[in-house]
SEVO-812418 format. One record per residue (C-alpha): residue number from 1; residue in three letters; x, y, z. Coordinates in steps of 0.001 Angstrom, whole numbers, always signed. Layout:
N
resi:resn:c1:c2:c3
NUM:Ala:X:Y:Z
...
***
This chain:
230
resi:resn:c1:c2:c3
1:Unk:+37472:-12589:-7953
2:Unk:+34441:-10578:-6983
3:Unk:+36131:-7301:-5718
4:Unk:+38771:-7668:-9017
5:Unk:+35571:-7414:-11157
6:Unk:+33896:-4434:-9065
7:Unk:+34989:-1011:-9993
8:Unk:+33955:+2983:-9007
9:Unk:+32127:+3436:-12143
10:Unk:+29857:+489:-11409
11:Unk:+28608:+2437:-8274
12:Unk:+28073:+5834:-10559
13:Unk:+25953:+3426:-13088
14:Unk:+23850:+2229:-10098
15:Unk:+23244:+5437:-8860
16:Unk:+22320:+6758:-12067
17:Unk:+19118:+4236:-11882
18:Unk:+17797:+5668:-8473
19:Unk:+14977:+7488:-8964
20:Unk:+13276:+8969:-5340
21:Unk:+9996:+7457:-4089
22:Unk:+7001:+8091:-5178
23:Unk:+4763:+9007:-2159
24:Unk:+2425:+5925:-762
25:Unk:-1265:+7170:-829
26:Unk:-1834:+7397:+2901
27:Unk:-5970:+8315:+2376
28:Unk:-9061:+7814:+295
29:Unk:-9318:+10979:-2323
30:Unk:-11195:+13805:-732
31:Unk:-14638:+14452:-1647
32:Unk:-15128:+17526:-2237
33:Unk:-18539:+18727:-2334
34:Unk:-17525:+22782:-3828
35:Unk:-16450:+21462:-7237
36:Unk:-18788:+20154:-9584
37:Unk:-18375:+16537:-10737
38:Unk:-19831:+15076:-13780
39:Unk:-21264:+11605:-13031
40:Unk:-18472:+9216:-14462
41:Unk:-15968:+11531:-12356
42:Unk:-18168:+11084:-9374
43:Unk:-18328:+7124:-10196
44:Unk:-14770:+7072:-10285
45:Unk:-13998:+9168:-7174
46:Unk:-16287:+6421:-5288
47:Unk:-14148:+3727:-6532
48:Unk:-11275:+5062:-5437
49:Unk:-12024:+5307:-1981
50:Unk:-13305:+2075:-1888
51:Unk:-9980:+681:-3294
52:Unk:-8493:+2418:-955
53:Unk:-10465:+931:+2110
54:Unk:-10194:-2513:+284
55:Unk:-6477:-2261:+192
56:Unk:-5753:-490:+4071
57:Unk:-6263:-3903:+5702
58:Unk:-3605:-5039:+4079
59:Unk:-1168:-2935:+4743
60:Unk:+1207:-2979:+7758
61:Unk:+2020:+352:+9634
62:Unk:+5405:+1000:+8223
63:Unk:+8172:-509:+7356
64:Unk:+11477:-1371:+8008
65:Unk:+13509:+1651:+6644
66:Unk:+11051:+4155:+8083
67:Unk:+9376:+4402:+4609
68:Unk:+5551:+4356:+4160
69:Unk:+3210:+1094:+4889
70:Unk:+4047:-1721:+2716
71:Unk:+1233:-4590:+1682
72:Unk:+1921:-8192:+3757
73:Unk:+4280:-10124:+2043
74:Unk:+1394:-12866:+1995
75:Unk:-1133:-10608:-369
76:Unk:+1823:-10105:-2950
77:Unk:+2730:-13720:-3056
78:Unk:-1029:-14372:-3832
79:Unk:-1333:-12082:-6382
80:Unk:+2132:-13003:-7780
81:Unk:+806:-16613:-7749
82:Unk:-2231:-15685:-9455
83:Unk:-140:-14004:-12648
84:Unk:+1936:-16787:-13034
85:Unk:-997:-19411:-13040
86:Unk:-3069:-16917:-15459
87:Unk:+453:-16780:-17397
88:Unk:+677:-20618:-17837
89:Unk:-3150:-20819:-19135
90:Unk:-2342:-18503:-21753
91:Unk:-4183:-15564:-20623
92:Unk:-1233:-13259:-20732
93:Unk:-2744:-9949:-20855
94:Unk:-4451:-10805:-17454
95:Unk:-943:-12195:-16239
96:Unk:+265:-8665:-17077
97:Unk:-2423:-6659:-15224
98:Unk:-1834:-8760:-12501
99:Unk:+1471:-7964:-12493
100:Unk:+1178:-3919:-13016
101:Unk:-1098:-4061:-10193
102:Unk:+1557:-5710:-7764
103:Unk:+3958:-3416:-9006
104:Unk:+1165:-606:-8188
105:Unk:+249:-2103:-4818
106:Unk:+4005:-2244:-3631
107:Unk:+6767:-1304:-6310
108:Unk:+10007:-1987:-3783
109:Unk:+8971:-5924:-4288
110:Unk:+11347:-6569:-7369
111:Unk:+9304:-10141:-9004
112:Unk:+6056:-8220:-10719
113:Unk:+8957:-5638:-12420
114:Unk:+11143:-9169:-13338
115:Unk:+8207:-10518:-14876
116:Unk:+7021:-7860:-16713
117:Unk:+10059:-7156:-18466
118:Unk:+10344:-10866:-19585
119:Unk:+7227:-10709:-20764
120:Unk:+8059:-7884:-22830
121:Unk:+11302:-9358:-23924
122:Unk:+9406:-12517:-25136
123:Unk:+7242:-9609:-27250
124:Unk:+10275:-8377:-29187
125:Unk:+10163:-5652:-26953
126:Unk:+13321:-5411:-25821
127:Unk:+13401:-1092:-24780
128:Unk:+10252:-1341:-22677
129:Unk:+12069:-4341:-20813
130:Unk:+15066:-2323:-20000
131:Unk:+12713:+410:-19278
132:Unk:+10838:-1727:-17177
133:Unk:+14260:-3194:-15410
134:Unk:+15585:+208:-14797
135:Unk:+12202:+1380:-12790
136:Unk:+12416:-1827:-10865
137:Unk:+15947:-658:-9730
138:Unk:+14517:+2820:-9129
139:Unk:+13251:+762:-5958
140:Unk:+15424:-1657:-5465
141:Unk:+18756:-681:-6573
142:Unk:+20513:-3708:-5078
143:Unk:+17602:-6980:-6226
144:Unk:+20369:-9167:-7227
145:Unk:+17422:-10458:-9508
146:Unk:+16639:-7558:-11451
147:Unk:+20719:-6277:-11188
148:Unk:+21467:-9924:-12979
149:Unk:+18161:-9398:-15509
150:Unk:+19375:-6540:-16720
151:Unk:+22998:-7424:-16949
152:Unk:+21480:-10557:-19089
153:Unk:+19537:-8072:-21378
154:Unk:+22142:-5600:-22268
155:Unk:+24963:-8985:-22820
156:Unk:+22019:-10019:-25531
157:Unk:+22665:-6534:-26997
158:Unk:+26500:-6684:-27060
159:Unk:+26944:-4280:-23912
160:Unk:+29204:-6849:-22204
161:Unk:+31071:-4766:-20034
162:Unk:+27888:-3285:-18275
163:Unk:+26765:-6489:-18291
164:Unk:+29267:-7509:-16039
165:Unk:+29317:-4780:-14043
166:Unk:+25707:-5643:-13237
167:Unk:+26583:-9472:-12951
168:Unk:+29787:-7831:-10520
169:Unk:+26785:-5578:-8394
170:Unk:+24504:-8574:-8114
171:Unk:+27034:-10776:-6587
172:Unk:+28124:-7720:-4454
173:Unk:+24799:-7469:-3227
174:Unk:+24378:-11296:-2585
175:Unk:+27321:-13528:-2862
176:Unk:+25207:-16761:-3099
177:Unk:+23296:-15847:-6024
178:Unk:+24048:-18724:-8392
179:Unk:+22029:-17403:-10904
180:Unk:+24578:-14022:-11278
181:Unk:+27603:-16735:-11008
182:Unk:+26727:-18610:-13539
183:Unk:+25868:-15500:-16029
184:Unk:+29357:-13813:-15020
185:Unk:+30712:-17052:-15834
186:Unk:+29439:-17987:-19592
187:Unk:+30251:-13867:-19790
188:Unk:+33911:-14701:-19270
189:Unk:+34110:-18048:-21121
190:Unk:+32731:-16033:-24562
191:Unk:+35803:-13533:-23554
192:Unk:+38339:-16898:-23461
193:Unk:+39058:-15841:-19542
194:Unk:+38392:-19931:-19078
195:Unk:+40255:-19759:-16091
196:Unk:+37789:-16976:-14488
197:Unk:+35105:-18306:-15769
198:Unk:+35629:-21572:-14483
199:Unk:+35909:-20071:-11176
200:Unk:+32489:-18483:-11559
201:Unk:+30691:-21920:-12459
202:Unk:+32509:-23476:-9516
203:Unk:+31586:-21032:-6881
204:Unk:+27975:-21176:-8240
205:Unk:+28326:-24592:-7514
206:Unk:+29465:-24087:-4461
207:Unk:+26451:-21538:-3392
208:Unk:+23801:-24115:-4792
209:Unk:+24615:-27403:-4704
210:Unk:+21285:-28784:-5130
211:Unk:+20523:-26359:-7977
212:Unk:+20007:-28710:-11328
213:Unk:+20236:-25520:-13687
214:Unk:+23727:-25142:-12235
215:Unk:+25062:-28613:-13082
216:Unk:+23434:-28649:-15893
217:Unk:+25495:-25667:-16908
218:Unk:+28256:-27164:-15430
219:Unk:+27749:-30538:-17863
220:Unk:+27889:-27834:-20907
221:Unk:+30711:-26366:-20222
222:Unk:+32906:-29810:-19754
223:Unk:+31022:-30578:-23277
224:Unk:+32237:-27919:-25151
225:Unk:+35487:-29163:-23565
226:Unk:+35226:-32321:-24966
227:Unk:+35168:-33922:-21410
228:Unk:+31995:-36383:-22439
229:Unk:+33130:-38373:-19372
230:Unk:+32848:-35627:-16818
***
């Protein structure tokens, strides 16, 4: 099923979204005593450096590709955490900083770029989501999270087919994500491929079998059967 959905022009489309590196700040700004620095400039100058010392304990000294120091996993959960609790209490515009700032501290981790485009979505922003999307995959061209996100975004606009060519990359990249299953599937079913698409929702399933979003899915699909029994 999988490699009958893939296709060469998915890989051109992905490769379209990859965007180099920016280059990790490896020292404080210099403080140069030649030029001459207004006050706020000064003020700002010191706060930089003392971000920057802040932030150096918690990075690591490289990471796994080669690439520059990444922030401990830990710190990024804890600020993720923190967004999502300020997000629940309503204070959304401190959810969102939160979340710029994780996508500041490390950009390669894919969930601050996730959640900011939903959050735009939810706005009735729907071009600075895809924007948003699209930089996420700038880093992370294979998140099977942001791949199906974005594949969910453009199906809302009636771009089906690169919809499921994202849904088809996602479950390239990751096989078990239910999440990508499930999408391709409901993608097919509003084409009438019921047989693919009944595939999909058994093979997510399959992947997650304690998952109650994907029997719950499941149930609606046998509904609009008219299988009330199953």
């Amino acid at each position: 099923m999988l490699a009958h959905l893939a296709s060469s022009s998915l890989a051109l489309h992905l490769a379209s979204l990859v965007r180099p590196l920016p280059r990790a700040r490896s020292r404080p700004p210099a403080m140069q005593g030649s030029e001459e620095l207004t006050p706020l400039a000064l003020s700002l100058r010191v706060r930089e450096a003392l971000i920057y010392e802040e932030e150096r304990e918690f990075l690591v000294g490289g990471s796994n590709d080669g690439g520059p120091p990444r922030p401990l996993k830990i710190n990024l959960d804890l600020l993720t955490h923190r967004a999502r609790v300020l997000e629940r209490r309503g204070d959304l515009q401190g959810a969102r900083e939160t979340f710029e700032h994780c996508t500041q501290i490390d950009p390669r981790d894919g969930r601050a770029w996730l959640a900011l485009s939903r959050s735009s979505g939810r706005a009735g922003r729907p071009d600075e989501a895809e924007r948003l999307l699209k930089r996420g995959l700038s880093y992370e061209p294979r998140s099977p999270h942001l791949l199906q996100a974005y594949g969910s975004l453009l199906e809302r606009r009636g771009r089906q087919d690169e919809a499921l060519e994202l849904y088809t990359a996602a479950l390239g990249s990751r096989p078990s994500h239910a999440p990508s299953w499930v999408a391709c599937g409901l993608l097919l079913e509003r084409r009438r491929e019921l047989a693919a698409a009944g595939s999909c929702l058994r093979t997510a399933s399959a992947v997650a079998p304690g998952s109650y979003f994907v029997w719950q899915v499941i149930g609606e699909w046998h509904k609009r059967r008219g299988r009330l029994g199953s």
